[in-house]
N, CA, C and O of each residue as an XYZ file, in Angstrom:
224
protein
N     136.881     65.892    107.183
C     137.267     65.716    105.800
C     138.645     65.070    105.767
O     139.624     65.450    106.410
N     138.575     63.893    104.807
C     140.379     63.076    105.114
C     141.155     63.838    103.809
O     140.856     64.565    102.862
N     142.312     63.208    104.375
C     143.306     64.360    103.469
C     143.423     64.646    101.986
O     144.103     65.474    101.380
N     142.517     63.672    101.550
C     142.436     63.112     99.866
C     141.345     64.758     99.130
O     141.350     65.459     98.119
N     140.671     64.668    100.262
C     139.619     65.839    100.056
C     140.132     67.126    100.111
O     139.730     67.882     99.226
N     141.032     67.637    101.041
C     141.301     68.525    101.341
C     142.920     68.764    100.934
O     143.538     69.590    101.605
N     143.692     67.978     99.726
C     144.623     68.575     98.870
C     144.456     69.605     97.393
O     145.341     70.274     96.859
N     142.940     69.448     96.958
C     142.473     70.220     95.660
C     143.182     71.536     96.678
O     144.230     72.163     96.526
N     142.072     71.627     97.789
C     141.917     73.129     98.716
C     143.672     74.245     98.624
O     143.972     75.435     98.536
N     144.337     72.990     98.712
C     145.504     73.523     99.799
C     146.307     73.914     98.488
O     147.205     74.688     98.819
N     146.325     73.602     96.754
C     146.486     74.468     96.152
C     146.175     75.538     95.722
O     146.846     76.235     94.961
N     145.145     75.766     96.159
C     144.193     76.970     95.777
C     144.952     78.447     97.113
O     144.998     79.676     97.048
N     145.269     77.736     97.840
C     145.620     78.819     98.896
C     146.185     80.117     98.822
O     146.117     80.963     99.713
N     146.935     80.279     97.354
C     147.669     81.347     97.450
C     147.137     82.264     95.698
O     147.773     82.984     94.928
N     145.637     81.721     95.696
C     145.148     81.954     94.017
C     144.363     83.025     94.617
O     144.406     83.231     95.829
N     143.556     83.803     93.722
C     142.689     84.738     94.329
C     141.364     84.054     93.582
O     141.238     84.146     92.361
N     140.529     83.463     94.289
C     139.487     83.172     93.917
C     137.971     83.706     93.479
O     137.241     83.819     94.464
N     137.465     83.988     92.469
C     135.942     84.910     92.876
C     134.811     84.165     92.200
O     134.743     84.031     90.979
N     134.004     83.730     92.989
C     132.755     83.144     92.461
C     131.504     83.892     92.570
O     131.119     84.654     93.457
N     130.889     83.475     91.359
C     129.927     84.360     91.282
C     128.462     83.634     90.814
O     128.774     82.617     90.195
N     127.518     83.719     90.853
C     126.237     82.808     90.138
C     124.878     84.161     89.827
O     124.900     85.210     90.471
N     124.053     83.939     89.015
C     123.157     84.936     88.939
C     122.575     85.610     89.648
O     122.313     86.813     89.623
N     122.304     84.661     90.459
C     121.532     85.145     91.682
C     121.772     84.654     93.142
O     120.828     84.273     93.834
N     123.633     84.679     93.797
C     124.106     84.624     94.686
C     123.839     82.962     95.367
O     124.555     82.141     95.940
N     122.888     83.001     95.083
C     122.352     81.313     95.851
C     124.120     80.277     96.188
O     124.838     79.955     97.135
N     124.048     80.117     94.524
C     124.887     79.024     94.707
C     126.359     79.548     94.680
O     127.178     78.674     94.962
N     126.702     80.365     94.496
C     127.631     81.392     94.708
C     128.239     81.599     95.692
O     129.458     81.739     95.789
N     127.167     81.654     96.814
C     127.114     81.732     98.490
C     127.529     80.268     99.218
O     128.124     80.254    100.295
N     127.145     79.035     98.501
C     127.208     77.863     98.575
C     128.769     77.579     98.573
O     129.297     76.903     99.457
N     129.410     78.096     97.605
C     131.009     77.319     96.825
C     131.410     78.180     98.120
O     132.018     77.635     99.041
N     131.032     79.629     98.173
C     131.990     80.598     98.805
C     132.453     79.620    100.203
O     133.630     79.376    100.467
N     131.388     79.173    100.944
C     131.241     78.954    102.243
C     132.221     77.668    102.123
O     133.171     77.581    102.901
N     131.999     76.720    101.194
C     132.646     75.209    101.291
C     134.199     75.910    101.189
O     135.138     75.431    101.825
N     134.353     77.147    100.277
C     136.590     77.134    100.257
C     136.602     77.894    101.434
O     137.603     77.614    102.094
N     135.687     78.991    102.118
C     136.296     79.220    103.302
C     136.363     77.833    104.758
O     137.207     77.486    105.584
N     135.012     77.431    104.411
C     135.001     76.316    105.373
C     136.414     75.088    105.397
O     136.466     74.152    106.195
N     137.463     75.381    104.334
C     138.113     74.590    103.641
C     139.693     75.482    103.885
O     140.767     75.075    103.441
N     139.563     76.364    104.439
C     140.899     77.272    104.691
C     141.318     78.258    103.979
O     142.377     78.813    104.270
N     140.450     78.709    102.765
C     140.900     79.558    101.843
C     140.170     80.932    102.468
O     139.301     81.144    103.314
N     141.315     82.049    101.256
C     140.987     83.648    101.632
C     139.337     83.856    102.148
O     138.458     83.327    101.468
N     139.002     84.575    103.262
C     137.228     84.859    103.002
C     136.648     85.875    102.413
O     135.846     86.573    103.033
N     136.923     86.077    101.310
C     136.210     87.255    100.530
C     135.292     86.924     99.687
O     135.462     85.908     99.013
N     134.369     87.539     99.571
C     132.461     87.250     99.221
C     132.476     88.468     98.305
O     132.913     89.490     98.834
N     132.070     88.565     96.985
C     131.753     89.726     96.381
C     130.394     89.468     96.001
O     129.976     88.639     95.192
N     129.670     90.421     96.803
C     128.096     91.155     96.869
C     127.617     91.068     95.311
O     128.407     90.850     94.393
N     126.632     91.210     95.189
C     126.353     91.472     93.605
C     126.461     90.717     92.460
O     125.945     91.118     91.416
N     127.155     89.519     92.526
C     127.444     88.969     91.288
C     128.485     89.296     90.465
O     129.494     89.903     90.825
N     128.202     88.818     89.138
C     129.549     89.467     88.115
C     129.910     90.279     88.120
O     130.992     90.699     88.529
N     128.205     91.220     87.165
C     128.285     92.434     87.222
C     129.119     93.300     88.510
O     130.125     93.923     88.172
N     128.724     93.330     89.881
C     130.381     93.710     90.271
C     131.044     93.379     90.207
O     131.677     94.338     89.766
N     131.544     92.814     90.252
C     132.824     91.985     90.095
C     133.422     93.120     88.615
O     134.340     93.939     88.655
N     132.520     92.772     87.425
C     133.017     93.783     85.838
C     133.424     94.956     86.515
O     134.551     95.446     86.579
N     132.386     95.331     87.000
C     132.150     97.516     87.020
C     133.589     97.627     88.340
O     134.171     98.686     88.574
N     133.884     96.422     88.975
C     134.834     97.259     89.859
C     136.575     96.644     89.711
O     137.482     96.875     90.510
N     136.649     95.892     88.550
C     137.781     95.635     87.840
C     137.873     97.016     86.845
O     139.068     97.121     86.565
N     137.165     98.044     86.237
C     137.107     98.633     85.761
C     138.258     99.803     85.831
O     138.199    100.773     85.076
């Protein structure tokens, strides 16, 4: 990846990111491209809905 691609990434580095999709598919997709990309690796299981019930 040349460097044009990989400056969005390198602001994101210090954000807390959480993606989520209905049914993980594409969710699983983004997750993999910002870790593949240098960012935090955290995956939240479940979708939104966790994501809601454990901001709670």
């Amino acid at each position: 990846m040349n460097k044009e691609h990989r400056q969005p990434y390198e602001l994101l580095k210090d954000k807390e990111i959480v993606i989520h999709c209905q049914f993980e598919l594409h969710g699983n997709v983004a997750y993999r491209q910002l870790v593949n990309n240098g960012l935090k690796d955290r995956n939240l299981i479940g979708g939104y809905r966790t994501y809601k019930f454990a901001k709670m």
